[in-house]
N, C-alpha and C positions, 0 to 999 in steps of 0.2 A: 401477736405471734402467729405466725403461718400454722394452720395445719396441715398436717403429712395424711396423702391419699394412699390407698391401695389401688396402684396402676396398674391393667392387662396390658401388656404390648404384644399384636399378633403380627406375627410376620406375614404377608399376606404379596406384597410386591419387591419389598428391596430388603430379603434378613439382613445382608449384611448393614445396612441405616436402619434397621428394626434395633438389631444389635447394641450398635451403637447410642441410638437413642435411649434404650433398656437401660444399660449402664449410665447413660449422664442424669437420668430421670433422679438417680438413688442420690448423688452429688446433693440433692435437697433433702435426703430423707426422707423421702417417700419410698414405698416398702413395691416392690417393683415384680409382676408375675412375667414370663414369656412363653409365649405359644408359637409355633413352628408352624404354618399350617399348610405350608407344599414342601417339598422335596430338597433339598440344598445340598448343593456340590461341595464338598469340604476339600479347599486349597489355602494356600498361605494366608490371603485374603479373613477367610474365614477363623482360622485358628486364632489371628490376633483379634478378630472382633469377639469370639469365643471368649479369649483371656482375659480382654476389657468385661463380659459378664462375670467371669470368677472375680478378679478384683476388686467388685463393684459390688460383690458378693448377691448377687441376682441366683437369689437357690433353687427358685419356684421355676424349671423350666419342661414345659412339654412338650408335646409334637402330635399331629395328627394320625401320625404312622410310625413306625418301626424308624430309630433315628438316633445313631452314637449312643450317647447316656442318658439319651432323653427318656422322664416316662409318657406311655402312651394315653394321651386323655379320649376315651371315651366317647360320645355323646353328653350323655351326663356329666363327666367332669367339665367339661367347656362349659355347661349351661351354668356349673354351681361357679365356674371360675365369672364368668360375667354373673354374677347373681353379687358375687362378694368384692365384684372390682366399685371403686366407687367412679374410676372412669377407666375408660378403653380406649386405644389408639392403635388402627391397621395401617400398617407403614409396608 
């Protein structure tokens, strides 16, 4: 039987395949966190990669800065979110 990770995915080059990724990761059951960590244009584009995380039920989402409904992590919270991810992928 597979075990289920607790994933960080930090958006870092492509959110929209960050996104993306976020949501297919859960398809396995792995419990799936996302982080924001530059700036994103929100256009049509984005909204449906958006609703593929709600669907995908991806709850855990942050951002580096002031950002939609995102909460804003801190220093400290990035550090605890890698402290508790058992792996991370910057996409």
């Amino acid at each position: 039987m597979q075990k289920t990770k607790n994933i960080l995915v930090v958006a870092t080059e492509d959110p929209l395949e960050a996104m993306r990724v976020a949501a297919g990761l859960t398809i396995f059951g792995h419990e799936v966190t996302f982080l924001f960590s530059l700036s994103v244009e929100v256009s049509e584009a984005f909204q449906k990669a958006a609703e593929l995380l709600e669907l995908a039920e991806v709850d855990k989402i942050y951002s580096l800065e002031p950002f939609e409904d995102c909460e804003v992590a801190d220093a400290r919270r990035v550090e605890n979110l890698w402290i508790e991810s058992d792996l991370a992928l910057a996409i």
